[in-house]
Jmol script that loads the backbone (N, CA, C; Angstrom):
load data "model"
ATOM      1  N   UNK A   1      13.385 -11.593   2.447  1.00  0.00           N
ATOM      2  CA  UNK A   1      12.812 -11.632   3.780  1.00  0.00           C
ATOM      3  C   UNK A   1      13.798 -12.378   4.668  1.00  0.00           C
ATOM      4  N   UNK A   2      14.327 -11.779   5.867  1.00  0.00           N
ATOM      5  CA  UNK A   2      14.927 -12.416   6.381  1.00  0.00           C
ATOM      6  C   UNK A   2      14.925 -13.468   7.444  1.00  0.00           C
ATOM      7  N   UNK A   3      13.299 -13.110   7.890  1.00  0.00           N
ATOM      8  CA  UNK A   3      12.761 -14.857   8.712  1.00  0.00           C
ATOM      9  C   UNK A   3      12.261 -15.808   8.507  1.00  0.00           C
ATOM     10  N   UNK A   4      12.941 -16.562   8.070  1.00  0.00           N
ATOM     11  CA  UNK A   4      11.932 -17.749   6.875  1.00  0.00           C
ATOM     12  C   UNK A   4      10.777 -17.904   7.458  1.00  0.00           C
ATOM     13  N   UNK A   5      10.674 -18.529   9.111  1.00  0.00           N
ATOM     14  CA  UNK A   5       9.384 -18.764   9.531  1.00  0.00           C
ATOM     15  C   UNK A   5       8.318 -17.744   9.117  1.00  0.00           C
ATOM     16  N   UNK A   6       8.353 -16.771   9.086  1.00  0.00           N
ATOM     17  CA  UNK A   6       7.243 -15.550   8.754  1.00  0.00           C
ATOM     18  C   UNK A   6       7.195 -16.007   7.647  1.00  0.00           C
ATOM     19  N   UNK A   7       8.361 -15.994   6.329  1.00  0.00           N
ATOM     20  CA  UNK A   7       7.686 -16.210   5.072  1.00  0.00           C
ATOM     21  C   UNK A   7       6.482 -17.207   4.932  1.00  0.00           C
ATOM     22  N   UNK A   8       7.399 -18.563   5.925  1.00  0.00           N
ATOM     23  CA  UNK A   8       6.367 -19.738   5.441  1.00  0.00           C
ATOM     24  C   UNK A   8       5.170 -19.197   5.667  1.00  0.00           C
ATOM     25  N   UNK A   9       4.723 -18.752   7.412  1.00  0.00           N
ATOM     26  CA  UNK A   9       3.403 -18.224   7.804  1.00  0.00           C
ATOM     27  C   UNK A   9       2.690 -16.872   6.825  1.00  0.00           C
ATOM     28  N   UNK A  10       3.521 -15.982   6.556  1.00  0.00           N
ATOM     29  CA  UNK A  10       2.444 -14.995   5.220  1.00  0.00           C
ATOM     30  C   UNK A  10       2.383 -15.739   3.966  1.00  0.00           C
ATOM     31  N   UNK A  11       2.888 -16.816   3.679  1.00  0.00           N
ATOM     32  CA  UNK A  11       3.061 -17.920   2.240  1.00  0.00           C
ATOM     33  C   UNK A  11       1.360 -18.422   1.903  1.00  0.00           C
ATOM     34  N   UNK A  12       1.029 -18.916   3.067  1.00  0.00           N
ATOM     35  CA  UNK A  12      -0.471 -19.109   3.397  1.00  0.00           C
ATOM     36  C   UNK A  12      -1.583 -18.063   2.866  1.00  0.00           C
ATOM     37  N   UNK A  13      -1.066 -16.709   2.812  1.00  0.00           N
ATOM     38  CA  UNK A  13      -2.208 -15.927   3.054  1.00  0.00           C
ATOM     39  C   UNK A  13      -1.726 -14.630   1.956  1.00  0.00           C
ATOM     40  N   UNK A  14      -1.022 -15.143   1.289  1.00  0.00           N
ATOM     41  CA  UNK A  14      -0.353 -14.100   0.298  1.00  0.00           C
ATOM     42  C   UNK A  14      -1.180 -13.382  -0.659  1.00  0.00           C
ATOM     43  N   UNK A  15      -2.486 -14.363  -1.273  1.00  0.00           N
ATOM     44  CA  UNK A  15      -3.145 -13.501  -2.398  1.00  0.00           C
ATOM     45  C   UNK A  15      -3.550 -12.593  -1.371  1.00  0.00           C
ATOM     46  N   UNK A  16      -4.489 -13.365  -0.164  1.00  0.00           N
ATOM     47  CA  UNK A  16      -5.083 -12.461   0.434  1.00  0.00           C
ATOM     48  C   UNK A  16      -5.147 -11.015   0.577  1.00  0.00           C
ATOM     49  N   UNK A  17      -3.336 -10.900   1.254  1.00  0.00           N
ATOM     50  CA  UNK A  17      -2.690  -9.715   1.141  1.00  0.00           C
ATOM     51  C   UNK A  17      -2.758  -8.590   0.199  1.00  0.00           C
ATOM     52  N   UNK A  18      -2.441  -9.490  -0.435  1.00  0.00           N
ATOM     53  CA  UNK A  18      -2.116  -8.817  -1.917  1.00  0.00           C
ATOM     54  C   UNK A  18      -3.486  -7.793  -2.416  1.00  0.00           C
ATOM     55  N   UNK A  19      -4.670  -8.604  -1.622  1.00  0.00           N
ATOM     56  CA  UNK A  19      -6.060  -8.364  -2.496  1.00  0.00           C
ATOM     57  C   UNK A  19      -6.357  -6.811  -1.614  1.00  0.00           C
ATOM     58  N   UNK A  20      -5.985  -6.904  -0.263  1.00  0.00           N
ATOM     59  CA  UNK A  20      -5.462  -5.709   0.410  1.00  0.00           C
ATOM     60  C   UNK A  20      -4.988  -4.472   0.414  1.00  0.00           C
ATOM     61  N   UNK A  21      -3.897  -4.572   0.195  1.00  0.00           N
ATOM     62  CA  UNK A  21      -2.979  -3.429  -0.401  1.00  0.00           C
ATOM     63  C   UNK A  21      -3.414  -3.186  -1.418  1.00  0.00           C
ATOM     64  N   UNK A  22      -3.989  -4.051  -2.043  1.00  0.00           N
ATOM     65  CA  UNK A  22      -4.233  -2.969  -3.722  1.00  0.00           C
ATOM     66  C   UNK A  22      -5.410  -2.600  -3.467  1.00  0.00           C
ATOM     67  N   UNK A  23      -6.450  -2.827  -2.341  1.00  0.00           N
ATOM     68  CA  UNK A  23      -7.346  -1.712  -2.220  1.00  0.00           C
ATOM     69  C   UNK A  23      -6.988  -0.320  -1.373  1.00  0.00           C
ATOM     70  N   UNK A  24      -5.421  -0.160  -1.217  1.00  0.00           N
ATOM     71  CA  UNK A  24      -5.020   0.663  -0.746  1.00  0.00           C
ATOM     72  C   UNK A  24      -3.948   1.784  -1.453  1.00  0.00           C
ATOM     73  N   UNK A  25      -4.049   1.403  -2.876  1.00  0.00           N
ATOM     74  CA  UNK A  25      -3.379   2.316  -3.620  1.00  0.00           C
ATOM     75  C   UNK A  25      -3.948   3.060  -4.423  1.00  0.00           C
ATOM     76  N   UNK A  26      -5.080   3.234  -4.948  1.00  0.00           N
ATOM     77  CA  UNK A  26      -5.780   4.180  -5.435  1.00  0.00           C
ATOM     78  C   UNK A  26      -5.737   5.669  -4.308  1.00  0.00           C
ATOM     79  N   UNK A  27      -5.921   6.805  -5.575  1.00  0.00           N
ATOM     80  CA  UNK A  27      -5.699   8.026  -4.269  1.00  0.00           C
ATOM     81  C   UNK A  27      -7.287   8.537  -4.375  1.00  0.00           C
ATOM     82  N   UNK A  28      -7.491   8.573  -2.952  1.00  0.00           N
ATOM     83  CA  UNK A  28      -8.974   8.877  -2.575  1.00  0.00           C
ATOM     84  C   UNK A  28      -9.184   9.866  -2.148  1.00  0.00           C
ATOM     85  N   UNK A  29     -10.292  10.821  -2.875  1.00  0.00           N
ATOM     86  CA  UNK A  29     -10.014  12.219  -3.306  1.00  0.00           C
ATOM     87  C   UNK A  29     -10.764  12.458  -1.826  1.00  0.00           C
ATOM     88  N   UNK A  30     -11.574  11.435  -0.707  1.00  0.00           N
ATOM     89  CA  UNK A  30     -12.006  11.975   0.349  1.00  0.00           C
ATOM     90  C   UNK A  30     -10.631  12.754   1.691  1.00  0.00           C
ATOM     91  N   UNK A  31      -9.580  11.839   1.170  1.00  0.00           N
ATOM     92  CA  UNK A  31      -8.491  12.400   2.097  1.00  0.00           C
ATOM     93  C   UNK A  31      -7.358  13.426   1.613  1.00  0.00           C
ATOM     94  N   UNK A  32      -7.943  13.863   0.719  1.00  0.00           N
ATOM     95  CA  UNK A  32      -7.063  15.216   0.262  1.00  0.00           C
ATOM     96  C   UNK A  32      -7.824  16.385   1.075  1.00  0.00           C
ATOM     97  N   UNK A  33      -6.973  17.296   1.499  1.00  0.00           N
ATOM     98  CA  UNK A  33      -7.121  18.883   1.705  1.00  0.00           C
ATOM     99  C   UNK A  33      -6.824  19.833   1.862  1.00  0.00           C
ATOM    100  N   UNK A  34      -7.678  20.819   1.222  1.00  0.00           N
ATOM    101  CA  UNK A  34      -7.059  22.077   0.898  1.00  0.00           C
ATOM    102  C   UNK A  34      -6.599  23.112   1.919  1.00  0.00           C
ATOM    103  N   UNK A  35      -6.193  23.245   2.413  1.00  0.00           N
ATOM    104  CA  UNK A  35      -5.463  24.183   3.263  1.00  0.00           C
ATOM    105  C   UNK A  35      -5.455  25.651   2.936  1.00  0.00           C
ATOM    106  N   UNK A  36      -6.071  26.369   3.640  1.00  0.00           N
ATOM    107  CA  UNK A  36      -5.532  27.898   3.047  1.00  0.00           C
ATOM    108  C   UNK A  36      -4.966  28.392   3.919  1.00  0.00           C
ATOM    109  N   UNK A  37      -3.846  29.146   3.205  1.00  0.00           N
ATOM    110  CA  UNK A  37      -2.743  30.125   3.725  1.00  0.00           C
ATOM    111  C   UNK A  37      -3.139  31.453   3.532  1.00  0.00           C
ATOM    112  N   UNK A  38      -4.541  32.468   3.780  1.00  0.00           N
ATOM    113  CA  UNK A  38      -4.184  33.306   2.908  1.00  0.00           C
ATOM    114  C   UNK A  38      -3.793  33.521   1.690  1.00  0.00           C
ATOM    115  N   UNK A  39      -3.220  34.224   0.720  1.00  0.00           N
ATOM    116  CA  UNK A  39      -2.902  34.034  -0.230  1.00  0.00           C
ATOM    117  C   UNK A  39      -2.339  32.531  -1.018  1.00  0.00           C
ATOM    118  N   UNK A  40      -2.208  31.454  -0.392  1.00  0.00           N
ATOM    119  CA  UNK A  40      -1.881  30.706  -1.050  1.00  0.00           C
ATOM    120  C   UNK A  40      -2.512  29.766  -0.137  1.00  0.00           C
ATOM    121  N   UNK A  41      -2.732  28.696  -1.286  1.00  0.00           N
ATOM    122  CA  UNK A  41      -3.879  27.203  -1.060  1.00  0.00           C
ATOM    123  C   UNK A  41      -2.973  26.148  -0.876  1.00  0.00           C
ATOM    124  N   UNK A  42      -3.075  25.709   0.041  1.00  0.00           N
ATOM    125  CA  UNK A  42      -1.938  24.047   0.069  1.00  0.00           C
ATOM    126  C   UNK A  42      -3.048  23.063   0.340  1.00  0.00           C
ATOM    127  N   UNK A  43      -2.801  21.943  -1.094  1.00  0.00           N
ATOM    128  CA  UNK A  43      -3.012  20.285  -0.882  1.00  0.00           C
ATOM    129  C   UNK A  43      -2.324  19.792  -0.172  1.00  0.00           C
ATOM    130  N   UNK A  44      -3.283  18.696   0.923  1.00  0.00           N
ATOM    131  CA  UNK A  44      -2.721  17.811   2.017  1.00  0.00           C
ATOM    132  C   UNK A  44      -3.124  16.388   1.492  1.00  0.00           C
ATOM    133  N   UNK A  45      -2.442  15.579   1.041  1.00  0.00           N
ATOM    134  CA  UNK A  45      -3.345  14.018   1.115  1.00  0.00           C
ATOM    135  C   UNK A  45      -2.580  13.733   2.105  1.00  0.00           C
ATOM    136  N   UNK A  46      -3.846  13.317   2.969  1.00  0.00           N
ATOM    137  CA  UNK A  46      -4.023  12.688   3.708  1.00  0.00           C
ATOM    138  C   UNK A  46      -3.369  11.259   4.047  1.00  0.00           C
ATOM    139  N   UNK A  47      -3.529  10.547   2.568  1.00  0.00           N
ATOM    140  CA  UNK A  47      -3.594   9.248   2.219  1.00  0.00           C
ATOM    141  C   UNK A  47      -2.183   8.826   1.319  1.00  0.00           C
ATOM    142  N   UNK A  48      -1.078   9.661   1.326  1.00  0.00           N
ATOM    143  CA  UNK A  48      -0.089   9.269   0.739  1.00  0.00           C
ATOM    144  C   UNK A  48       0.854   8.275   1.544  1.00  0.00           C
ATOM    145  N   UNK A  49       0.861   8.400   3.250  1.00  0.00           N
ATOM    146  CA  UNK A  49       1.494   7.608   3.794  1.00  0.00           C
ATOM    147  C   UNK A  49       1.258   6.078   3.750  1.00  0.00           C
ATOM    148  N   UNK A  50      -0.252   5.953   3.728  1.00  0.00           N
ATOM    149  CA  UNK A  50      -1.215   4.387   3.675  1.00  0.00           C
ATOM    150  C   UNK A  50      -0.296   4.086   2.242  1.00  0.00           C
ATOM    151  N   UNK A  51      -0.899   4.799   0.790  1.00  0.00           N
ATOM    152  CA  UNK A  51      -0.389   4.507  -0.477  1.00  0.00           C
ATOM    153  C   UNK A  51       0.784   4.043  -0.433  1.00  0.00           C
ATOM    154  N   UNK A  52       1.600   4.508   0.091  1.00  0.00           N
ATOM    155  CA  UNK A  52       3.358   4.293  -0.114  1.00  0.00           C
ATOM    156  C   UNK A  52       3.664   3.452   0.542  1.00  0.00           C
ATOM    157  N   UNK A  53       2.919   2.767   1.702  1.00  0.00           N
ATOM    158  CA  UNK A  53       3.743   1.530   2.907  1.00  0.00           C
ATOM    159  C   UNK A  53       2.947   0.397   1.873  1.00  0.00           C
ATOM    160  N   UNK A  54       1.400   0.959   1.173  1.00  0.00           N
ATOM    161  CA  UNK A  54       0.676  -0.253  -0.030  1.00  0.00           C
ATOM    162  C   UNK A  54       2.052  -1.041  -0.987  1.00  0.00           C
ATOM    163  N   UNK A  55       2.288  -0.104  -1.669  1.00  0.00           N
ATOM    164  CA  UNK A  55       2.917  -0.013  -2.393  1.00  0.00           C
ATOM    165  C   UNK A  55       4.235  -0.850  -2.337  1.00  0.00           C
ATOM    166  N   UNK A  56       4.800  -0.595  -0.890  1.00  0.00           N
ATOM    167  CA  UNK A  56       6.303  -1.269  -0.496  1.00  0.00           C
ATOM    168  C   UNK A  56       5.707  -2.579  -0.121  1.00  0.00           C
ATOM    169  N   UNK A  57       4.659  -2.743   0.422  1.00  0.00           N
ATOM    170  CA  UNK A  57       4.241  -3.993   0.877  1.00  0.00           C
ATOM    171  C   UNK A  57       3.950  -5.052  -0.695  1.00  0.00           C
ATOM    172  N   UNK A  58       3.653  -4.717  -1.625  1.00  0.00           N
ATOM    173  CA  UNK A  58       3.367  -5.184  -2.544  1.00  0.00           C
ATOM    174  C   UNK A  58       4.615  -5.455  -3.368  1.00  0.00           C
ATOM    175  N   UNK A  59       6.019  -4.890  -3.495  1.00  0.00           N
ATOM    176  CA  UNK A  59       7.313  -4.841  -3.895  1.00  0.00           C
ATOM    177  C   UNK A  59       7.729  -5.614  -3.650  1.00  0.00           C
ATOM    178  N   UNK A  60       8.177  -5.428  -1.846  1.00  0.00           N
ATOM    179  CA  UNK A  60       8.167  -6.765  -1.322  1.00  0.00           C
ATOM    180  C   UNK A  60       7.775  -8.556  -1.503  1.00  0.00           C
ATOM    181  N   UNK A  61       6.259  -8.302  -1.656  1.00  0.00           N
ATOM    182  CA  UNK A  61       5.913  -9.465  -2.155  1.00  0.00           C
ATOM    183  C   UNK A  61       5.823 -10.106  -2.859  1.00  0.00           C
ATOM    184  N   UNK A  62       6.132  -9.461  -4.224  1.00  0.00           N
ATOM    185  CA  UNK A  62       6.642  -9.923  -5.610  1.00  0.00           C
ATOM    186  C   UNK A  62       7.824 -10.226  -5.771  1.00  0.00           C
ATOM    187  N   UNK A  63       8.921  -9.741  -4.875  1.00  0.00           N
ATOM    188  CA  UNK A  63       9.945 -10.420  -4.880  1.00  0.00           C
ATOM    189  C   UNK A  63      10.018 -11.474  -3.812  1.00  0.00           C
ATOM    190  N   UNK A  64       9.731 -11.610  -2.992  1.00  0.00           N
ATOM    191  CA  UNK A  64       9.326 -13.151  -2.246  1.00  0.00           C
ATOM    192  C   UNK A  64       8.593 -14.098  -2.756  1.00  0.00           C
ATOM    193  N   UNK A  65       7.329 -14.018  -3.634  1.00  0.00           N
ATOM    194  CA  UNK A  65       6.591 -15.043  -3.544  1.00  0.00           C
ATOM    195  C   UNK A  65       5.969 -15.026  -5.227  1.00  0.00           C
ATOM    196  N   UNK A  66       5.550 -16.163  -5.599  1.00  0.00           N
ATOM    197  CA  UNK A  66       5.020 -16.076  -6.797  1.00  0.00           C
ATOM    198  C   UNK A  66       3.928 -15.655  -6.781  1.00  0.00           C
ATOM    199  N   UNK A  67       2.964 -15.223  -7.687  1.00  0.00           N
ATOM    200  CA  UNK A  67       1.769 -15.054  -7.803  1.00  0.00           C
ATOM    201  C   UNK A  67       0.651 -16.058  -8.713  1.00  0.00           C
ATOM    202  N   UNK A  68      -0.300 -16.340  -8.853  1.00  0.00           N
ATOM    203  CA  UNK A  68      -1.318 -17.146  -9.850  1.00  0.00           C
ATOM    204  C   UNK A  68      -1.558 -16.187 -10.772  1.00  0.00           C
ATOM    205  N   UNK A  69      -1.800 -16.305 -11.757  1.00  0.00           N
ATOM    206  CA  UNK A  69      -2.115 -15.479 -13.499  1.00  0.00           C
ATOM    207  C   UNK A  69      -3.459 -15.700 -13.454  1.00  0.00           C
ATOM    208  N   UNK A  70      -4.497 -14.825 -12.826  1.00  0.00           N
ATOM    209  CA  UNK A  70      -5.710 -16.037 -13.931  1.00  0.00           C
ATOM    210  C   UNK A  70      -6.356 -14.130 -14.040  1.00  0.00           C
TER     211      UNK A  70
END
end "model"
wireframe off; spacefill off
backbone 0.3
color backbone group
């Protein structure tokens, strides 16, 4: 991270975060859809962009900050 001040300030609130994003990586079958083309059916999730910024946000934070084990 390259602004310490931010680290210190998200340092505070890190599980929090954390408890966040991981309710944001499961794929939720309400934002998938099927699309028809005529002859051919296309899946849309919806929800892959949310998943993937979850995901980087959580990368991120494991390499910045420790976590508690319990």
């Amino acid at each position: 991270m390259y602004n310490n001040s931010l680290k210190i300030l998200l340092s505070q609130n890190v599980e929090e975060l954390a408890q966040i994003a991981l309710l944001e990586t499961p794929i939720k079958k309400e934002l998938i859809v099927t699309v028809d083309l005529g002859p051919f059916k296309h899946t849309v999730d919806n929800g892959s962009q949310i998943r993937k910024a979850s995901f980087g946000l959580l990368e991120n934070m494991v390499e910045q900050y420790s976590f508690n084990q319990s």
